[in-house]
DOLUMZA-470174 format. One record per residue (C-alpha): residue number from 0; residue in one letter; x, y, z. Coordinates in pm, 1 decimal, always signed. Each point is the difference from the previous one (the first is absolute). Example, Ala and Ser with C-alpha at 12.3 -4.5 7.8 and 13.67 -1.06 7.14 Angstrom:
2
[pt 0 A [+1230.0 -450.0 +780.0]],
[pt 1 S [+137.0 +344.0 -66.0]],
! end
This chain:
421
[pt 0 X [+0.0 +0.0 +0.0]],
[pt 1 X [+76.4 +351.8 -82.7]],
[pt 2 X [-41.9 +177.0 +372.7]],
[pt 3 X [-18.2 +393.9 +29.4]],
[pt 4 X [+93.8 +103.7 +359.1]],
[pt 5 X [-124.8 +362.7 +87.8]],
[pt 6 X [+231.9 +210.2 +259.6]],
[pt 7 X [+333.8 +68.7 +79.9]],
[pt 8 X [+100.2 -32.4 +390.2]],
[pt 9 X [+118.1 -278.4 +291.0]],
[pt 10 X [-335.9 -179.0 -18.8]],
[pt 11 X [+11.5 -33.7 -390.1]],
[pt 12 X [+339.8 -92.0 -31.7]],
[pt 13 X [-93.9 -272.1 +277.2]],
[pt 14 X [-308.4 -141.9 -174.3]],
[pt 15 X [+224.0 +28.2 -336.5]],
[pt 16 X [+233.7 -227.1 +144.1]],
[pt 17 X [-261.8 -239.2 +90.0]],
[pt 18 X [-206.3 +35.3 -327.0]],
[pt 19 X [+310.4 -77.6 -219.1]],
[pt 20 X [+76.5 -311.2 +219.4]],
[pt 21 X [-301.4 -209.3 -180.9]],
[pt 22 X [-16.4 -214.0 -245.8]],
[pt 23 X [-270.7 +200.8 -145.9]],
[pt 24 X [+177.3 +318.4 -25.7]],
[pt 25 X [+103.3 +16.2 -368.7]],
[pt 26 X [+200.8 +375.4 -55.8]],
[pt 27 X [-76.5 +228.0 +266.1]],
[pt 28 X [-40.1 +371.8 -39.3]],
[pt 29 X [-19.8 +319.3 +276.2]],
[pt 30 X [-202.0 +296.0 -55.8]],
[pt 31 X [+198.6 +237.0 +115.0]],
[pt 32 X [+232.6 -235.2 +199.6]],
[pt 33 X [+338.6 +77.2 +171.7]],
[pt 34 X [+371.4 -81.6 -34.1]],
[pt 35 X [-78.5 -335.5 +219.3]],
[pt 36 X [-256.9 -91.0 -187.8]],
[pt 37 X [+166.5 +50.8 -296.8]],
[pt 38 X [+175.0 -302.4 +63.3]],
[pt 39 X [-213.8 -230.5 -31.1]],
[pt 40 X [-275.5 +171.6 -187.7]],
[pt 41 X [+14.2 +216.6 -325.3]],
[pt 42 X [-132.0 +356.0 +117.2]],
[pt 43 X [-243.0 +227.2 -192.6]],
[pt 44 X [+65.1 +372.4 +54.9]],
[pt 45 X [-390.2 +60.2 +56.9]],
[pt 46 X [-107.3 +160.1 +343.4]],
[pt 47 X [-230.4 -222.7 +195.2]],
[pt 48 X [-248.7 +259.7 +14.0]],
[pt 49 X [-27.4 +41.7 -369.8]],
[pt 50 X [-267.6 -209.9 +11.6]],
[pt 51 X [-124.9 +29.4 -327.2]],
[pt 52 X [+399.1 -8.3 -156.7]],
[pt 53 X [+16.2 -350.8 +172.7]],
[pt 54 X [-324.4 -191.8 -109.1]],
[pt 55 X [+90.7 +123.9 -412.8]],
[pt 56 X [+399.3 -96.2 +76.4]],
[pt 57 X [-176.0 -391.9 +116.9]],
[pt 58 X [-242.7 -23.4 -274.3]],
[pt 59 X [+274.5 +79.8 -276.1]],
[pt 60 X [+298.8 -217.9 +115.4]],
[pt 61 X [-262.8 -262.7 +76.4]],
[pt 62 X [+15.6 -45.3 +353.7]],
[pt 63 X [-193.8 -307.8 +190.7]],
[pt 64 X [-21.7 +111.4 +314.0]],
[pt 65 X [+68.6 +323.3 +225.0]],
[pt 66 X [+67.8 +55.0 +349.1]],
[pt 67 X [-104.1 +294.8 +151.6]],
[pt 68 X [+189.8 +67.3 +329.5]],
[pt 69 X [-10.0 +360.3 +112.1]],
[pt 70 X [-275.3 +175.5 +196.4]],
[pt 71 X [+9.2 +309.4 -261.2]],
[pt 72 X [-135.8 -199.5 -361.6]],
[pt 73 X [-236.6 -187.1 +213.3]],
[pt 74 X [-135.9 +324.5 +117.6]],
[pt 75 X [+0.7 +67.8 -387.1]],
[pt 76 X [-131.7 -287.7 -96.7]],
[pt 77 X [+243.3 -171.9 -241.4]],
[pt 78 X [-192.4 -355.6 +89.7]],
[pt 79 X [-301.9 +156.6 -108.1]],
[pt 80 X [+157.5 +121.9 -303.0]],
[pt 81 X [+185.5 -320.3 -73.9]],
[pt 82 X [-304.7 -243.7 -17.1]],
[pt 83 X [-149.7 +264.5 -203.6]],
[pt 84 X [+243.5 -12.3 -222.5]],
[pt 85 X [-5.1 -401.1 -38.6]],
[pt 86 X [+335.5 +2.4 +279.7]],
[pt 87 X [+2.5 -269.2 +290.8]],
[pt 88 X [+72.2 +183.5 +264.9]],
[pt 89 X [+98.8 -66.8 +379.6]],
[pt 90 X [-134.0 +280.2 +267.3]],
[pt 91 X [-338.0 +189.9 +146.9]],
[pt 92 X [-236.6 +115.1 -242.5]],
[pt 93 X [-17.8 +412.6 +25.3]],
[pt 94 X [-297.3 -53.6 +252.7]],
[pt 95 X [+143.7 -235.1 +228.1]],
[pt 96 X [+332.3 +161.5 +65.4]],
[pt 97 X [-153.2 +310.8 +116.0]],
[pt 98 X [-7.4 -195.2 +320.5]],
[pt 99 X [+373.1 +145.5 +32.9]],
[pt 100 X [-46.2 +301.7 -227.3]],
[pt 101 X [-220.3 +182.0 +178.4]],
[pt 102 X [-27.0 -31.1 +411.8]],
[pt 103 X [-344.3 +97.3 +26.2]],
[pt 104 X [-118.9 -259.8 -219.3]],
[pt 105 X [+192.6 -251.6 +182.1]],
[pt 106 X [-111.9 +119.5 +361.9]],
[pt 107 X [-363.6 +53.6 -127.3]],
[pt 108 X [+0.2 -387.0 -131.2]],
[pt 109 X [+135.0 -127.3 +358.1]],
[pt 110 X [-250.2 +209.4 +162.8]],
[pt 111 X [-323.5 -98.1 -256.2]],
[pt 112 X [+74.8 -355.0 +75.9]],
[pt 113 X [+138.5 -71.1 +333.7]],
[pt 114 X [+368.9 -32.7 -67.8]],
[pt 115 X [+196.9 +99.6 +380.1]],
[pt 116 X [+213.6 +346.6 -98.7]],
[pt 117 X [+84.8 +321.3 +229.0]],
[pt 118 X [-295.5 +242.7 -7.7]],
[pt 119 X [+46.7 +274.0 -254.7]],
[pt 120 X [-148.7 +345.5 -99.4]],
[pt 121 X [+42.8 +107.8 -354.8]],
[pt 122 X [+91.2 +390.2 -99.4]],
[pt 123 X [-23.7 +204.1 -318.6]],
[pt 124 X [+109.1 +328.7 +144.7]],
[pt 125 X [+292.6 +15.4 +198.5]],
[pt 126 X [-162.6 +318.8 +238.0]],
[pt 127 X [-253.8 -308.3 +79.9]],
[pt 128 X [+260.6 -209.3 +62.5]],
[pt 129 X [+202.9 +175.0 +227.7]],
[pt 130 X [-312.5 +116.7 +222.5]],
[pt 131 X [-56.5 -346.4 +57.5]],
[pt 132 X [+346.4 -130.0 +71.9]],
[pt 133 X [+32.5 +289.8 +271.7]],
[pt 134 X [-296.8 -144.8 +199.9]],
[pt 135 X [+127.6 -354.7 -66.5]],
[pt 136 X [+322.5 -34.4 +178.0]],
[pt 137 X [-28.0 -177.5 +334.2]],
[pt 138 X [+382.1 -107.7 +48.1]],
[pt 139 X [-16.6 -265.1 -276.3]],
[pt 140 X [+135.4 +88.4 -388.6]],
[pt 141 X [-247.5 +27.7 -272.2]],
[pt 142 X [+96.5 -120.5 -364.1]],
[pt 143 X [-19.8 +186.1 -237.9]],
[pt 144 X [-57.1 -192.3 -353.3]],
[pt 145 X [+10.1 +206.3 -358.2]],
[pt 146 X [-308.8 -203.9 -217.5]],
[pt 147 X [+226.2 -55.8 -311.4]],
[pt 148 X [+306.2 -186.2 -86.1]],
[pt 149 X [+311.9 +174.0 +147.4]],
[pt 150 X [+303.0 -256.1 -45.3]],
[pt 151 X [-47.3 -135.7 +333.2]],
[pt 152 X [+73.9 +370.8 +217.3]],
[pt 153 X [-336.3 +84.4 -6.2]],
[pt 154 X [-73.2 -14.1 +343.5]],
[pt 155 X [+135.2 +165.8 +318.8]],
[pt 156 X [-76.6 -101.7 +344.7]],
[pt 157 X [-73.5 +327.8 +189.5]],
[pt 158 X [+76.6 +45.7 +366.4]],
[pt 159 X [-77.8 +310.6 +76.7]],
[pt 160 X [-276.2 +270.9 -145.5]],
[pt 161 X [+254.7 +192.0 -147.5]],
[pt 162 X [+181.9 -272.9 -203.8]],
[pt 163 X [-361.9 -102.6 -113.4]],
[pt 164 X [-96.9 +321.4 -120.8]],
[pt 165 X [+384.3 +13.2 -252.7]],
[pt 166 X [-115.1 -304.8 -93.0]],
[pt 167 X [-311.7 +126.3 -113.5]],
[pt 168 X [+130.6 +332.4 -169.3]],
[pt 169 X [+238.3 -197.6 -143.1]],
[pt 170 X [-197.5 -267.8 -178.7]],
[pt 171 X [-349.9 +221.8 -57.8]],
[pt 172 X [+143.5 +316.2 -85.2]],
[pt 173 X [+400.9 +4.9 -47.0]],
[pt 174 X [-67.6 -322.5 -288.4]],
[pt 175 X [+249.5 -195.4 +182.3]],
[pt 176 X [-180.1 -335.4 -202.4]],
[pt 177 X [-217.6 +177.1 -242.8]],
[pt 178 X [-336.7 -71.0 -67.2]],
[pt 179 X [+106.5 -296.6 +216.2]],
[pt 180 X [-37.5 +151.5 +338.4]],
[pt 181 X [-233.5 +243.5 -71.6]],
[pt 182 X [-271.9 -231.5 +95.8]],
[pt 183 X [+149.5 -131.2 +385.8]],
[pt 184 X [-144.4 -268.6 +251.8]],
[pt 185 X [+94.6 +96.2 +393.5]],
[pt 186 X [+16.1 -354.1 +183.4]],
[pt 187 X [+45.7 -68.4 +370.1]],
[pt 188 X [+334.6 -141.2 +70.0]],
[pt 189 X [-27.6 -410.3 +33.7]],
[pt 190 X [+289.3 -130.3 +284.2]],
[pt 191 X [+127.7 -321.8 -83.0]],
[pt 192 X [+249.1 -232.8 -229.8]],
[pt 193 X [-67.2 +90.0 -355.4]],
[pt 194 X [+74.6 -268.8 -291.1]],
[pt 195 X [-47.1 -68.2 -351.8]],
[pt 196 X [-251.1 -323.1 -148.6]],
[pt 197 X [+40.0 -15.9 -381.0]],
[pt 198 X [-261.8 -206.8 -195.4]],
[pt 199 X [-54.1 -153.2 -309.0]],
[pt 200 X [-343.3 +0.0 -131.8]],
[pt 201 X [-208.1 -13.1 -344.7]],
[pt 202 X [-280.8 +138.6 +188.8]],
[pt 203 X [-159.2 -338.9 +151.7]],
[pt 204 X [+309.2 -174.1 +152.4]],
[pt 205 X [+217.9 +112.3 +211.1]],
[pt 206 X [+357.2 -113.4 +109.7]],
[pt 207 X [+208.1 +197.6 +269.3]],
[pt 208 X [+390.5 +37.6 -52.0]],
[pt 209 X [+247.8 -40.3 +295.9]],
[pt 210 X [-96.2 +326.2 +204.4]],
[pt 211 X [+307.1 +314.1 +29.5]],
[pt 212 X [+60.2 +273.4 +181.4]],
[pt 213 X [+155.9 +299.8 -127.9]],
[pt 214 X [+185.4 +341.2 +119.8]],
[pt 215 X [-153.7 +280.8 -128.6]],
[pt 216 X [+193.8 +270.6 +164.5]],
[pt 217 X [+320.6 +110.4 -98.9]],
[pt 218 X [+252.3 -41.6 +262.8]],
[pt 219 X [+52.9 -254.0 +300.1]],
[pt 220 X [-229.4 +26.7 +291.4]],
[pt 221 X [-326.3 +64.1 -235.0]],
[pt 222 X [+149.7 +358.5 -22.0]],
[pt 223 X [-45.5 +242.7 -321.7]],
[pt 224 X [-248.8 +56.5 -282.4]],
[pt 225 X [-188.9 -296.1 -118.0]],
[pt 226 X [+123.5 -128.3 -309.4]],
[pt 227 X [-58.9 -294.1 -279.9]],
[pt 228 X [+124.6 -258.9 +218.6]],
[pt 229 X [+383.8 -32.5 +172.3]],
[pt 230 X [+19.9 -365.8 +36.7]],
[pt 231 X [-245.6 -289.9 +113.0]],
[pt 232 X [+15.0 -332.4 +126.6]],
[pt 233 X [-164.7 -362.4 -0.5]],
[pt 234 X [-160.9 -189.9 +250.2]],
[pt 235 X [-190.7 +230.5 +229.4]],
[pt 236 X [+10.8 -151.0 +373.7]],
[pt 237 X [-318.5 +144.3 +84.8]],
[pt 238 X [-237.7 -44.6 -310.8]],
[pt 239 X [-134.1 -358.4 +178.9]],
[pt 240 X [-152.3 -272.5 -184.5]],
[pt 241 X [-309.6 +81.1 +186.7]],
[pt 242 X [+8.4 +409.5 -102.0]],
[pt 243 X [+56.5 -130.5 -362.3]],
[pt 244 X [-279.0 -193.9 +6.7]],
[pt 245 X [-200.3 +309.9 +170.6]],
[pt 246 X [+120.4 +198.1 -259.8]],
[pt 247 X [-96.0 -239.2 -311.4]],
[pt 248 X [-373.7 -6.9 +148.2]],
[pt 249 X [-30.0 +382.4 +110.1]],
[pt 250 X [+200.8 +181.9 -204.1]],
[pt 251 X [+134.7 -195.1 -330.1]],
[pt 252 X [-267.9 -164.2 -144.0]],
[pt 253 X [-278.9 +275.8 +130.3]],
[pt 254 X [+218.1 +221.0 -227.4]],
[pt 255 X [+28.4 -208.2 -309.0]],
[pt 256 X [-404.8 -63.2 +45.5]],
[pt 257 X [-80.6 +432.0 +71.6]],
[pt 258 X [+189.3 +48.9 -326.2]],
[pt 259 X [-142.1 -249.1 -190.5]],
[pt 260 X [-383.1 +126.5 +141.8]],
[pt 261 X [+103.0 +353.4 -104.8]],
[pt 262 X [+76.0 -162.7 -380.1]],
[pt 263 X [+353.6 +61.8 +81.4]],
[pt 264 X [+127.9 -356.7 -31.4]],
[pt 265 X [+355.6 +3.5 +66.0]],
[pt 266 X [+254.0 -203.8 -144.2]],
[pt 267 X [+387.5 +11.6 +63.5]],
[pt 268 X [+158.9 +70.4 +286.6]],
[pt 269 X [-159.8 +177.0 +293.1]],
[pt 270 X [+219.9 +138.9 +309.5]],
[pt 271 X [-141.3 +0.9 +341.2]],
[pt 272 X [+183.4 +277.9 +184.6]],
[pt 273 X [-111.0 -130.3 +346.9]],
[pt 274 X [+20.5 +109.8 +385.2]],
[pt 275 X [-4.1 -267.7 +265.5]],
[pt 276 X [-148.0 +165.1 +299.4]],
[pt 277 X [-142.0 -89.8 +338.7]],
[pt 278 X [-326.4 -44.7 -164.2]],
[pt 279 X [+109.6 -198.3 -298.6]],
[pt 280 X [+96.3 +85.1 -370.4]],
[pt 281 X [-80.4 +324.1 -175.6]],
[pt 282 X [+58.4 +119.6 -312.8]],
[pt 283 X [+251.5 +290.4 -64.5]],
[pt 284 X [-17.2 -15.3 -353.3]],
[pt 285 X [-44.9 -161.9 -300.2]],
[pt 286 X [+225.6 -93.5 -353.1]],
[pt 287 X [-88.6 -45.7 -288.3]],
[pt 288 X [+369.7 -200.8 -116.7]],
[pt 289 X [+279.0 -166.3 +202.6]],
[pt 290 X [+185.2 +244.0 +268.2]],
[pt 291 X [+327.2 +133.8 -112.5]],
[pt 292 X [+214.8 -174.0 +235.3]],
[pt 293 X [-233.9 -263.1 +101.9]],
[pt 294 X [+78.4 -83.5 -361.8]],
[pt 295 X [+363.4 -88.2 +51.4]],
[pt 296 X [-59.1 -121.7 +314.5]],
[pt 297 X [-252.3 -283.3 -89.0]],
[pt 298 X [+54.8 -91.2 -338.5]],
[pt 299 X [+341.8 -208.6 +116.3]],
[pt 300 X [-194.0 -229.5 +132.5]],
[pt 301 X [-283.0 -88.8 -260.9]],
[pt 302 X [+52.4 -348.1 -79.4]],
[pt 303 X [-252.8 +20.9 -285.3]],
[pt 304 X [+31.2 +162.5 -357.7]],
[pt 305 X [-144.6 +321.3 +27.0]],
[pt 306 X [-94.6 +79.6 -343.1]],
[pt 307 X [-188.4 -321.3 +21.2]],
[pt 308 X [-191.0 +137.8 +320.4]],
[pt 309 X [-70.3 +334.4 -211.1]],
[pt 310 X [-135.8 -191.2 -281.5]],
[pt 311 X [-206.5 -171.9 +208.9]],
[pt 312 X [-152.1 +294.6 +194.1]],
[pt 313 X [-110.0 +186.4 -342.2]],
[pt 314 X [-186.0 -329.2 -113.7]],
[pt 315 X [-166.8 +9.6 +280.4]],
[pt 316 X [+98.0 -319.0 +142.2]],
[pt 317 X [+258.9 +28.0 +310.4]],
[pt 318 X [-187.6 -271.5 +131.6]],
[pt 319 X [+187.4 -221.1 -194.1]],
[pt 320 X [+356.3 +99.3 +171.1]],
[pt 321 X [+143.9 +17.7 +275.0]],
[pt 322 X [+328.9 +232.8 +77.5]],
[pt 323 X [+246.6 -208.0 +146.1]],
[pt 324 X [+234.3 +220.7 +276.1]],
[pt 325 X [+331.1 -82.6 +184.7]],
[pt 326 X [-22.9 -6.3 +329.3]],
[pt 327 X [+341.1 +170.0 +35.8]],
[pt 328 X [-2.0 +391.2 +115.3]],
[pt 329 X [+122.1 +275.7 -231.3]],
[pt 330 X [+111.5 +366.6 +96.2]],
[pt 331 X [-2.6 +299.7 -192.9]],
[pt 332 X [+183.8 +325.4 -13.9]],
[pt 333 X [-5.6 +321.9 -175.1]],
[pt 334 X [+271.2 +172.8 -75.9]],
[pt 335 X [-88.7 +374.6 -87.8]],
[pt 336 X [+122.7 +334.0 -126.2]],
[pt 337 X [+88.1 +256.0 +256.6]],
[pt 338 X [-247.7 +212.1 +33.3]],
[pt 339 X [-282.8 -216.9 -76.1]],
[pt 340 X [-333.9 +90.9 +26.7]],
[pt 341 X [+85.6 +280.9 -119.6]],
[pt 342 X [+174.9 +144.2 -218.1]],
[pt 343 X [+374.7 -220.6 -82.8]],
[pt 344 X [+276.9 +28.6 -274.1]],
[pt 345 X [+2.8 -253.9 -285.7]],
[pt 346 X [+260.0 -124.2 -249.9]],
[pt 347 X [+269.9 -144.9 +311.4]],
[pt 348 X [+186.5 -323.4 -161.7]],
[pt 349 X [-108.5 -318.5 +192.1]],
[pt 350 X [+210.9 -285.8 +65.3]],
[pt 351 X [-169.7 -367.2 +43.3]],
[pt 352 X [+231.0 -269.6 +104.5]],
[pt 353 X [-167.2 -371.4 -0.9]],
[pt 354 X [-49.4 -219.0 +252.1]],
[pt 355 X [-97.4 -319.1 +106.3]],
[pt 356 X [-338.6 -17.3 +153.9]],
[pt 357 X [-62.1 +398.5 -52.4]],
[pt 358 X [-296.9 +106.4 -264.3]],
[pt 359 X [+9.1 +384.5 -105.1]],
[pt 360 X [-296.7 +113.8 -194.3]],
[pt 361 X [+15.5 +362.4 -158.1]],
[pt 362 X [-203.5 +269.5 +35.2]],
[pt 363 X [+139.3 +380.4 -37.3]],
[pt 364 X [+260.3 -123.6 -243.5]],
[pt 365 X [+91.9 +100.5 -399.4]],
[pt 366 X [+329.3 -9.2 -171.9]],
[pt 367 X [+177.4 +291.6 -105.4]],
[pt 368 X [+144.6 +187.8 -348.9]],
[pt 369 X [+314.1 -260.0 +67.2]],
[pt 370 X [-230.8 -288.2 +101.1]],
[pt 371 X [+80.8 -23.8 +354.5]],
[pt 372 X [-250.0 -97.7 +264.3]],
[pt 373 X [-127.1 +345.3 +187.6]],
[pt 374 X [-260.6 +80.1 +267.3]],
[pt 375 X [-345.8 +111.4 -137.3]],
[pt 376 X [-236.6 +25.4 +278.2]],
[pt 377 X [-62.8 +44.6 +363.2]],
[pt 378 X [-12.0 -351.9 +59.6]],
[pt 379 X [+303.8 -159.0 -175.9]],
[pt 380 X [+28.1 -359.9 +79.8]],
[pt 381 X [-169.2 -279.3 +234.6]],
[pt 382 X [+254.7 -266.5 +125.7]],
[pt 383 X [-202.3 -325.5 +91.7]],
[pt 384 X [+140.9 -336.3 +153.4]],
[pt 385 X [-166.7 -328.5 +112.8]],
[pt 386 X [+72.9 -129.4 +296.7]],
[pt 387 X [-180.0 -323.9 +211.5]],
[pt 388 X [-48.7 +234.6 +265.9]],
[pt 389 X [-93.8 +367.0 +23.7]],
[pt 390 X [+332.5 +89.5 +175.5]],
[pt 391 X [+185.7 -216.4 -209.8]],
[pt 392 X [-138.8 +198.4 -347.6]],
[pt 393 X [+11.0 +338.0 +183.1]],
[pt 394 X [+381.1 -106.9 +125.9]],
[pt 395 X [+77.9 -52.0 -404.8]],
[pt 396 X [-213.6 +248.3 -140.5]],
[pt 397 X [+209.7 +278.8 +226.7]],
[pt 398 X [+363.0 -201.9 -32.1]],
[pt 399 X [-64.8 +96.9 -397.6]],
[pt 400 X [-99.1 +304.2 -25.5]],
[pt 401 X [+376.1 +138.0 -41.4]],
[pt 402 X [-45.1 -171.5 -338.6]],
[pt 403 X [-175.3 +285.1 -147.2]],
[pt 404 X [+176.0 +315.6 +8.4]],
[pt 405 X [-82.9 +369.4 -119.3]],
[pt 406 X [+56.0 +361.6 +128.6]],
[pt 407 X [-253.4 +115.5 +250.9]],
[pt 408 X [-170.4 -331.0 +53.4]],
[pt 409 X [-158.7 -86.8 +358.9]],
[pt 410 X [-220.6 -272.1 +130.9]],
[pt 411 X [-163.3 -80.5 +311.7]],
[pt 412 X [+146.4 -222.6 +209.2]],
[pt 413 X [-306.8 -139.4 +204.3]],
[pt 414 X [-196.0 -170.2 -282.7]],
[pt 415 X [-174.6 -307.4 +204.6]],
[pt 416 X [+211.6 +115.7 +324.2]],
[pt 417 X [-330.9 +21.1 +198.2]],
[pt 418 X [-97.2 -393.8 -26.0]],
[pt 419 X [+341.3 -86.4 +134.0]],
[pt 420 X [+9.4 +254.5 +280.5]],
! end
């Protein structure tokens, strides 16, 4: 098969890597791809968001199948667009992914049918908004959510009145996201042990991958700006076998069935952003695609071919398969520009060494006039190892990190360091 990959970061250089490992994979190709992926896919110099650019680029070199990774041409709808266009095509329709596009859709479907979340207020006007959050303070944060897609830094948890009300005039009237956070949801602030459940589903079945936790903040101690994602980890001590199964009866499935009743059915991969608190699960949030590093972090350990699994989710027939998984544990780490969230110098060489046992999937990388290998994003490069522990992958994952090297790099050091405190 002819397979079209859509995006160009850590998470689709991971599922590249996977995709070209079956024996259904004929010539691979990247849309727009990165200097990682380059080796192992042919890249097409067509923005992921050119939607329209990508669907006539498939139909003319005769593609069989595309895979649509990235929140933004979900948002777009390039699946719609494919099947429209005769494509097969792996991902959300339009319709179903708003459950990550847009936050007040998401919190309004939780709400309409029962699924456990943080209560929530919704604001259009940011005077509204900040008359509300000064009577709602009573010592505990409030979160602060912009409705649209923001690359992952769209929320702020506020701890005071005053660092709610820049978050507000930032986002509603200062554009900080766009039209993305001009629409905001204010959320009471959920204590508790926050993890990630990915799924596979075609919109009937559904089939839970090895739950993750991730670091969201930028430095150690959970201190900085929230970014993309600085690392994650795999297995989660506290994520029982009896809150999984609570979870698959209260929150997974009830989800799958709400978007199916709303005539959203959803097929791909859904994210459950989840908080484990005294009073069980709730959703934090909801993706529409694998997490970017979850990504690197679990696909190590599928057993099972996972173009197959794709296949089999846009036939409509997952109930045919089932994802095999390594028991092992796998660690991830991001290693980052300086500066990052913000604003960070591009175009430093980077240096890659090999080694045994270490995985290193691209994501802010290009190569130069000259060809050499140069920094091209905030988040550079995820370094990933296996281990049959959790200490034992975190021990490798951090002894190899010197194995990547480029000016003004940094990392956190604490990925996972709270389950073996």
């Amino acid at each position: 098969m002819k397979i079209l990959l859509v995006g160009g970061g850590g998470r689709e250089h991971a599922i590249a890597w996977k995709v070209a490992q079956s024996p259904l994979c004929g010539k691979l190709y990247c849309a727009p791809g990165n200097a990682g992926i380059s080796d192992i896919a042919e890249c097409v110099p067509i923005a992921a968001t050119d939607v329209e650019g990508i669907v006539g680029w498939a139909v003319a070199n005769g593609i069989d199948f595309v895979i649509v990774a990235p929140d933004d041409p979900l948002a777009l709808g390039l699946v719609d667009l494919c099947k429209g266009a005769g494509l097969r095509a792996f991902g959300p329709t339009q319709a179903a992914a708003e459950i990550e596009w847009s936050k007040v859709f998401s919190k309004g479907l939780m709400k309409k049918y029962g699924i456990p979340t943080a209560r929530y207020e919704i604001f259009t006007k940011c005077q509204d908004a900040i008359e509300y959050v000064r009577g709602a303070f009573d010592g505990k944060p409030l979160v602060i959510k912009a409705d649209g897609l923001a690359l992952g830094k769209g929320v702020v948890i506020a701890r005071s009145a005053v660092e709610a009300e820049e978050a507000l005039r930032s986002m509603m009237e200062g554009g900080r996201f766009a039209d993305a956070g001009k629409t905001v949801v204010i959320e009471e602030f959920l204590m508790g042990r926050e993890v990630t459940v990915l799924c596979f589903t075609d919109g009937k079945t559904l089939q839970a991958m090895p739950v993750s936790r991730d670091h969201k903040r930028a430095f150690d101690g959970d201190l900085g700006p929230n970014t993309g994602g600085m690392g994650a980890f795999t297995p989660v001590a506290d994520y029982t076998p009896q809150i999984a199964e609570n979870c698959m009866k209260e929150i997974f499935m009830p989800t799958i069935a709400a978007l199916a009743a709303e005539g959203r059915p959803f097929a791909g991969i859904l994210y459950f952003g989840l908080m484990l608190t005294d009073d069980g699960a709730k959703v934090i949030e909801y993706n529409a695609r694998f997490g970017d590093p979850e990504a690197q972090t679990l696909l190590p350990l599928l057993e099972s071919d996972l173009l197959e699994i794709f296949i089999a989710i846009e036939s409509g027939r997952l109930d045919t398969i089932t994802p095999k998984w390594s028991d092992d544990a796998c660690a991830c780490v991001v290693l980052a520009s300086d500066g990052y969230p913000g604003d960070y110098p591009k175009g430093f060489p980077i240096s890659i060494t090999p080694r045994e046992g270490i995985l290193t999937f691209h994501a802010g990388t290009a190569r130069d006039a000259q060809g050499r290998l140069v920094t091209n994003g905030g988040r550079v490069l995820a370094v990933c190892a296996r281990g049959a522990t959790l200490q034992e992958a975190l021990g490798r994952v951090y002894g190899g990190m010197d194995c990547v090297e480029f000016e003004g790099s940094f990392y956190r050091g604490d990925i996972g360091g709270v389950e073996n405190a």
